[in-house]
MIDOSE-1310 file (N, C-alpha, C; in nm, 2 decimals, decimal comma, always signed):
residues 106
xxxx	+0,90/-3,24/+2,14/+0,77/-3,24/+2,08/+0,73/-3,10/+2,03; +0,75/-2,95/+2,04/+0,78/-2,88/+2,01/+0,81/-2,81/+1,88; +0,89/-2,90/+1,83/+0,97/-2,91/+1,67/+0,84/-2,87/+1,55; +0,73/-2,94/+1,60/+0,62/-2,94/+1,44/+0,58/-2,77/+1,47
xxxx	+0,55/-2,75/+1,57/+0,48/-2,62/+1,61/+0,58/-2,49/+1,58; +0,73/-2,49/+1,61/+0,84/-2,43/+1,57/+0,83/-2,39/+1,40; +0,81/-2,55/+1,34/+0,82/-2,52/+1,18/+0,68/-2,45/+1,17; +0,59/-2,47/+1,18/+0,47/-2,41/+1,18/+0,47/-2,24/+1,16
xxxx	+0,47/-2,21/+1,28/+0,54/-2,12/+1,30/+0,61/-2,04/+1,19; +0,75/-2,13/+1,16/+0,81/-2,06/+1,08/+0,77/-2,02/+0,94; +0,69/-2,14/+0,90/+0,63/-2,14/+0,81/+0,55/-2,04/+0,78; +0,40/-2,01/+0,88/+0,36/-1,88/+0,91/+0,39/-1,73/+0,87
xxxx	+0,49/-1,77/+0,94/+0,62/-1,61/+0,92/+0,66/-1,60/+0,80; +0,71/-1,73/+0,76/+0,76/-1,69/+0,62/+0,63/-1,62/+0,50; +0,52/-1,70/+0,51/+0,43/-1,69/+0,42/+0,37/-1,54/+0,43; +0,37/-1,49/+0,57/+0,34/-1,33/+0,62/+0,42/-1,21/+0,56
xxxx	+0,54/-1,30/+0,60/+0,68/-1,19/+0,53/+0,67/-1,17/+0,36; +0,63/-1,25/+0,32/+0,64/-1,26/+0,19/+0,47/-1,17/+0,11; +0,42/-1,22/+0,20/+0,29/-1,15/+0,12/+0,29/-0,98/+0,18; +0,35/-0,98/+0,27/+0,31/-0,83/+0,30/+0,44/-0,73/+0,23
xxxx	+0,54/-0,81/+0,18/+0,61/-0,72/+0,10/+0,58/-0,70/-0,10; +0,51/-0,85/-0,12/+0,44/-0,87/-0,25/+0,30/-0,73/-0,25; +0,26/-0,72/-0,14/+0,13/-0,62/-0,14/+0,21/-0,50/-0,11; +0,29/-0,48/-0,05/+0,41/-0,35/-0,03/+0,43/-0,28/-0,18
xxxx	+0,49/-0,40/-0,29/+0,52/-0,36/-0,42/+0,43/-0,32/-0,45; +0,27/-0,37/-0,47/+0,21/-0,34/-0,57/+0,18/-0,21/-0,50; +0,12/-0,18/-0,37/+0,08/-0,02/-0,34/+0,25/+0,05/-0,38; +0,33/+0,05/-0,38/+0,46/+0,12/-0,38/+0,41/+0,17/-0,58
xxxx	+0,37/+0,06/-0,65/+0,40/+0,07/-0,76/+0,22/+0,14/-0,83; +0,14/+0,11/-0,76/+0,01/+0,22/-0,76/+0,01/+0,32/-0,70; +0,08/+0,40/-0,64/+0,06/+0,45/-0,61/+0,16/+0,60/-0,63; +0,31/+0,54/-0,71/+0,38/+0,58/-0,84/+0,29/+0,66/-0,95
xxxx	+0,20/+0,51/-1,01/+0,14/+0,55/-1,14/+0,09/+0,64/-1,16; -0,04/+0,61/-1,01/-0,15/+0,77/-0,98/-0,11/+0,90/-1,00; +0,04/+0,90/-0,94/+0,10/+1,03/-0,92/+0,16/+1,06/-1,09; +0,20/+0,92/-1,15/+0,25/+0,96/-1,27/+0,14/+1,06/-1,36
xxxx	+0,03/+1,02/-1,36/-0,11/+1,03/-1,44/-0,12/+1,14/-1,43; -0,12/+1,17/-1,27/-0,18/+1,34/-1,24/-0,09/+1,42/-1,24; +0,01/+1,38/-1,30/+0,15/+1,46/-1,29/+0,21/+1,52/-1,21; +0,20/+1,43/-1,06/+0,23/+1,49/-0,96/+0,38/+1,43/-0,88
xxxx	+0,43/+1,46/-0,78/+0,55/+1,43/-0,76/+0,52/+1,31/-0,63; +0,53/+1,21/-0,66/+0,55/+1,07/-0,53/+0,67/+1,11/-0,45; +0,63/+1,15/-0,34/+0,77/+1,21/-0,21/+0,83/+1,06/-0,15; +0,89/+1,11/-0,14/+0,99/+0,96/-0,05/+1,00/+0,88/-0,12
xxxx	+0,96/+0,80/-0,26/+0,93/+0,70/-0,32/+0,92/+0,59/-0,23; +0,82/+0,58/-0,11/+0,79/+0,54/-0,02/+0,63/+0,49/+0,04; +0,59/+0,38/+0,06/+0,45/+0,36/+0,10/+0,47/+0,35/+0,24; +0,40/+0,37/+0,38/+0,40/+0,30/+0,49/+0,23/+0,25/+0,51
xxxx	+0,26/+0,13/+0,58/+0,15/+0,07/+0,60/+0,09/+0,10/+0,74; -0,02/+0,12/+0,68/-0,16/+0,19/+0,83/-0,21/+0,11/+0,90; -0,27/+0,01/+0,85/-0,33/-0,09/+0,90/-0,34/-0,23/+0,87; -0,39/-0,31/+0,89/-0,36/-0,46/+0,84/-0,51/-0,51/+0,93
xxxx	-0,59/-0,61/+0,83/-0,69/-0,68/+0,90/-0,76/-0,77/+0,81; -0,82/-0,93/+0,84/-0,85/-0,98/+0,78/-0,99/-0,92/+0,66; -1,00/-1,02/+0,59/-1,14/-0,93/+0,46/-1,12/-1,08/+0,38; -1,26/-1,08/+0,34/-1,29/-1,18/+0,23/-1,28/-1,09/+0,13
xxxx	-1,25/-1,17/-0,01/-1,24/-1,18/-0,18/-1,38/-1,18/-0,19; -1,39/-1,17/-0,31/-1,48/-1,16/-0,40/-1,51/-1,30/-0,40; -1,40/-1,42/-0,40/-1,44/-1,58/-0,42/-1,49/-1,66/-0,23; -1,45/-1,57/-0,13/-1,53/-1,62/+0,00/-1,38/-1,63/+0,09
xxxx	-1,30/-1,62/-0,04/-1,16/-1,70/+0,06/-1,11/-1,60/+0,18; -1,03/-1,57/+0,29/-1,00/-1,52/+0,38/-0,87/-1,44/+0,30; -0,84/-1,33/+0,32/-0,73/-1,23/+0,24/-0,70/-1,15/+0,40; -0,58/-1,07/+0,38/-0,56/-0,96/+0,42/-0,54/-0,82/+0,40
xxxx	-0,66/-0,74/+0,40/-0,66/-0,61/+0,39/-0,56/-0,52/+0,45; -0,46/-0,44/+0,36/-0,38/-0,33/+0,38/-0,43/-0,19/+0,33; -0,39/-0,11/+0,43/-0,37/+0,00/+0,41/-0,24/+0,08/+0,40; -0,21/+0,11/+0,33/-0,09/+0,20/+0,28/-0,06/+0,35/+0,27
xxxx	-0,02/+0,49/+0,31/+0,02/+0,57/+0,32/+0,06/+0,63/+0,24; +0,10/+0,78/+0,13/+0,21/+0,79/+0,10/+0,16/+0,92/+0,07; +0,31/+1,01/+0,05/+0,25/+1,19/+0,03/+0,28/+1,19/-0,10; +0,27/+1,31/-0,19/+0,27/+1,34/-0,28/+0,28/+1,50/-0,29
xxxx	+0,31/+1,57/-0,43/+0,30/+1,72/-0,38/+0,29/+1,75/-0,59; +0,21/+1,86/-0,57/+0,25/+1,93/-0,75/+0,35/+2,04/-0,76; +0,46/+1,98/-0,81/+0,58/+2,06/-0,88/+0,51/+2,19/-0,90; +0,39/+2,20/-0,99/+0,38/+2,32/-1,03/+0,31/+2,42/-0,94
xxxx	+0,32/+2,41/-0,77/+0,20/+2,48/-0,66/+0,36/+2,56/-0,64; +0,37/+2,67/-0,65/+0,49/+2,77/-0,58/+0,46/+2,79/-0,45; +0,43/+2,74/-0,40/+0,37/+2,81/-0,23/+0,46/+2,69/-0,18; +0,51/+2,60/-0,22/+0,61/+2,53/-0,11/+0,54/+2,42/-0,05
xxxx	+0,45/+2,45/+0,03/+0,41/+2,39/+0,12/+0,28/+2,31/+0,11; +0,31/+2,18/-0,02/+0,19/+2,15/-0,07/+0,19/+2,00/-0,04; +0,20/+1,97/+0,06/+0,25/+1,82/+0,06/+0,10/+1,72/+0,13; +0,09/+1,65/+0,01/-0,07/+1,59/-0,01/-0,03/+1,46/+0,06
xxxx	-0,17/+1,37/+0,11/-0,15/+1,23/+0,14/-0,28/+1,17/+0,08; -0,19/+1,01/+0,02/-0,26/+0,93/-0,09/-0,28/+0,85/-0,01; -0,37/+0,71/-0,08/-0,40/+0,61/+0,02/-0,43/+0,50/-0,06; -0,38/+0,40/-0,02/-0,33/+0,24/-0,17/-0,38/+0,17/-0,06
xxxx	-0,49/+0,12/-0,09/-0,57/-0,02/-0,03/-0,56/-0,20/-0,14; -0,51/-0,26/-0,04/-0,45/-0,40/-0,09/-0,53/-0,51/-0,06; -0,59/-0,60/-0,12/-0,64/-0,73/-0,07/-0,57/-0,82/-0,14; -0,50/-0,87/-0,01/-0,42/-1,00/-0,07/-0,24/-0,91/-0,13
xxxx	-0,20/-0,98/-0,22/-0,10/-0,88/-0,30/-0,21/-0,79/-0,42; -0,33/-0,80/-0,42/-0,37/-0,72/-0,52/-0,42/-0,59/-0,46; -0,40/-0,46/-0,58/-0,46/-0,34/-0,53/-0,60/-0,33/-0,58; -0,71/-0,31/-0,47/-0,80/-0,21/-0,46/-0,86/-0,08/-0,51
xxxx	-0,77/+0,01/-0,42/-0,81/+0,15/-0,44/-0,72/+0,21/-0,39; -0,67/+0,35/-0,53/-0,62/+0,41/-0,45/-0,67/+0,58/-0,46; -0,63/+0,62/-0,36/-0,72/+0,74/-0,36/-0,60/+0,88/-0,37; -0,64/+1,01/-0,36/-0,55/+1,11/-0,30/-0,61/+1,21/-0,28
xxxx	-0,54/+1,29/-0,18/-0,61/+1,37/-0,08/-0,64/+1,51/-0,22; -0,77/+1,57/-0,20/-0,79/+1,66/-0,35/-0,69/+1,81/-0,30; -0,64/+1,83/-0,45/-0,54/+1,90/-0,47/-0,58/+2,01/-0,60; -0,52/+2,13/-0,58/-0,58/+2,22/-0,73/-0,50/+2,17/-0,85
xx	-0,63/+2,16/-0,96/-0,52/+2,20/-1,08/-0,51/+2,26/-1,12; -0,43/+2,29/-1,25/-0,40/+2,40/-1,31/-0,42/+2,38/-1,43
Protein backbone atom coordinates (compact mmCIF):
# COMPACT_ATOMS: atom_id res chain seq x y z
CA UNK A 1 0.00 0.00 0.00
CA UNK A 2 2.88 2.21 0.07
CA UNK A 3 3.46 2.24 -3.78
CA UNK A 4 1.00 5.58 -4.52
CA UNK A 5 2.87 7.56 -1.75
CA UNK A 6 6.49 6.26 -3.18
CA UNK A 7 5.29 7.60 -6.75
CA UNK A 8 4.09 10.68 -5.17
CA UNK A 9 6.97 11.31 -3.79
CA UNK A 10 8.87 10.69 -6.72
CA UNK A 11 6.95 12.74 -8.55
CA UNK A 12 7.48 15.62 -6.08
CA UNK A 13 11.17 15.29 -6.42
CA UNK A 14 11.11 15.20 -9.86
CA UNK A 15 8.96 18.42 -10.33
CA UNK A 16 11.58 20.18 -7.42
CA UNK A 17 14.60 18.92 -9.39
CA UNK A 18 13.48 20.39 -12.36
CA UNK A 19 12.29 23.73 -11.31
CA UNK A 20 15.11 24.55 -9.11
CA UNK A 21 17.66 23.96 -11.90
CA UNK A 22 15.11 25.95 -14.68
CA UNK A 23 15.39 28.94 -11.91
CA UNK A 24 19.26 28.06 -11.50
CA UNK A 25 19.51 28.99 -15.43
CA UNK A 26 17.74 31.86 -15.48
CA UNK A 27 19.74 33.51 -12.26
CA UNK A 28 23.03 31.90 -13.89
CA UNK A 29 21.96 33.74 -17.16
CA UNK A 30 20.86 37.28 -15.27
CA UNK A 31 23.14 37.59 -13.68
CA UNK A 32 25.88 37.08 -16.71
CA UNK A 33 23.94 39.93 -18.47
CA UNK A 34 24.13 42.48 -15.48
CA UNK A 35 27.73 41.92 -15.40
CA UNK A 36 27.81 42.06 -19.22
CA UNK A 37 26.10 45.68 -19.24
CA UNK A 38 28.38 47.01 -16.49
CA UNK A 39 31.18 45.64 -18.07
CA UNK A 40 32.25 43.75 -15.37
CA UNK A 41 33.73 40.30 -15.01
CA UNK A 42 31.11 37.28 -13.66
CA UNK A 43 33.75 35.10 -11.46
CA UNK A 44 33.23 31.43 -11.44
CA UNK A 45 30.51 31.59 -14.10
CA UNK A 46 28.68 30.35 -11.21
CA UNK A 47 25.27 31.18 -9.09
CA UNK A 48 24.87 29.47 -5.51
CA UNK A 49 21.67 29.40 -4.05
CA UNK A 50 20.98 31.23 -0.41
CA UNK A 51 17.80 30.51 0.27
CA UNK A 52 14.61 28.92 -0.84
CA UNK A 53 10.95 29.78 0.60
CA UNK A 54 7.55 29.70 -0.47
CA UNK A 55 5.90 33.38 -2.05
CA UNK A 56 2.86 34.11 -3.96
CA UNK A 57 2.79 35.61 -7.89
CA UNK A 58 1.31 38.39 -8.81
CA UNK A 59 -1.77 35.81 -10.03
CA UNK A 60 -2.39 34.35 -5.97
CA UNK A 61 -0.71 31.09 -7.08
CA UNK A 62 1.96 29.52 -4.50
CA UNK A 63 5.71 29.85 -6.28
CA UNK A 64 9.10 29.39 -4.85
CA UNK A 65 11.22 32.24 -3.99
CA UNK A 66 15.12 31.80 -4.61
CA UNK A 67 17.88 33.49 -3.72
CA UNK A 68 21.00 33.23 -5.65
CA UNK A 69 24.66 34.32 -4.99
CA UNK A 70 27.37 35.21 -7.27
CA UNK A 71 30.76 37.53 -7.21
CA UNK A 72 31.82 39.58 -9.76
CA UNK A 73 34.95 41.98 -10.04
CA UNK A 74 36.00 45.17 -12.67
CA UNK A 75 38.89 44.15 -14.94
CA UNK A 76 39.66 47.65 -14.93
CA UNK A 77 40.23 48.14 -10.59
CA UNK A 78 44.33 47.40 -10.51
CA UNK A 79 44.21 46.97 -6.78
CA UNK A 80 43.54 43.20 -7.24
CA UNK A 81 41.42 42.77 -4.58
CA UNK A 82 38.05 43.81 -5.94
CA UNK A 83 35.79 40.94 -5.68
CA UNK A 84 32.03 42.20 -5.43
CA UNK A 85 28.83 40.06 -4.53
CA UNK A 86 25.56 40.13 -6.78
CA UNK A 87 22.22 38.84 -5.88
CA UNK A 88 19.50 37.13 -8.63
CA UNK A 89 16.09 36.74 -6.86
CA UNK A 90 13.77 34.09 -8.64
CA UNK A 91 9.99 33.42 -8.40
CA UNK A 92 9.11 30.36 -9.89
CA UNK A 93 11.82 29.85 -12.94
CA UNK A 94 11.33 33.59 -13.44
CA UNK A 95 13.79 36.34 -12.45
CA UNK A 96 12.85 39.19 -10.17
CA UNK A 97 15.72 41.19 -9.26
CA UNK A 98 18.92 41.40 -9.56
CA UNK A 99 21.08 43.52 -7.73
CA UNK A 100 25.10 44.15 -7.14
CA UNK A 101 27.01 44.99 -4.36
CA UNK A 102 28.07 49.16 -5.42
CA UNK A 103 31.37 49.27 -7.09
CA UNK A 104 33.50 52.47 -8.55
CA UNK A 105 33.33 53.49 -12.00
CA UNK A 106 35.52 54.76 -14.08
Amino acid sequence: MWEPYALVLLAVSCWYWYDALRARESALAAGRLACERDQLQFLDETVAMQSVRPARDRHGRLRLRRHYAFEFSDPRDAGGDNRRQGVVETLGGRVESVSLEPFRLH
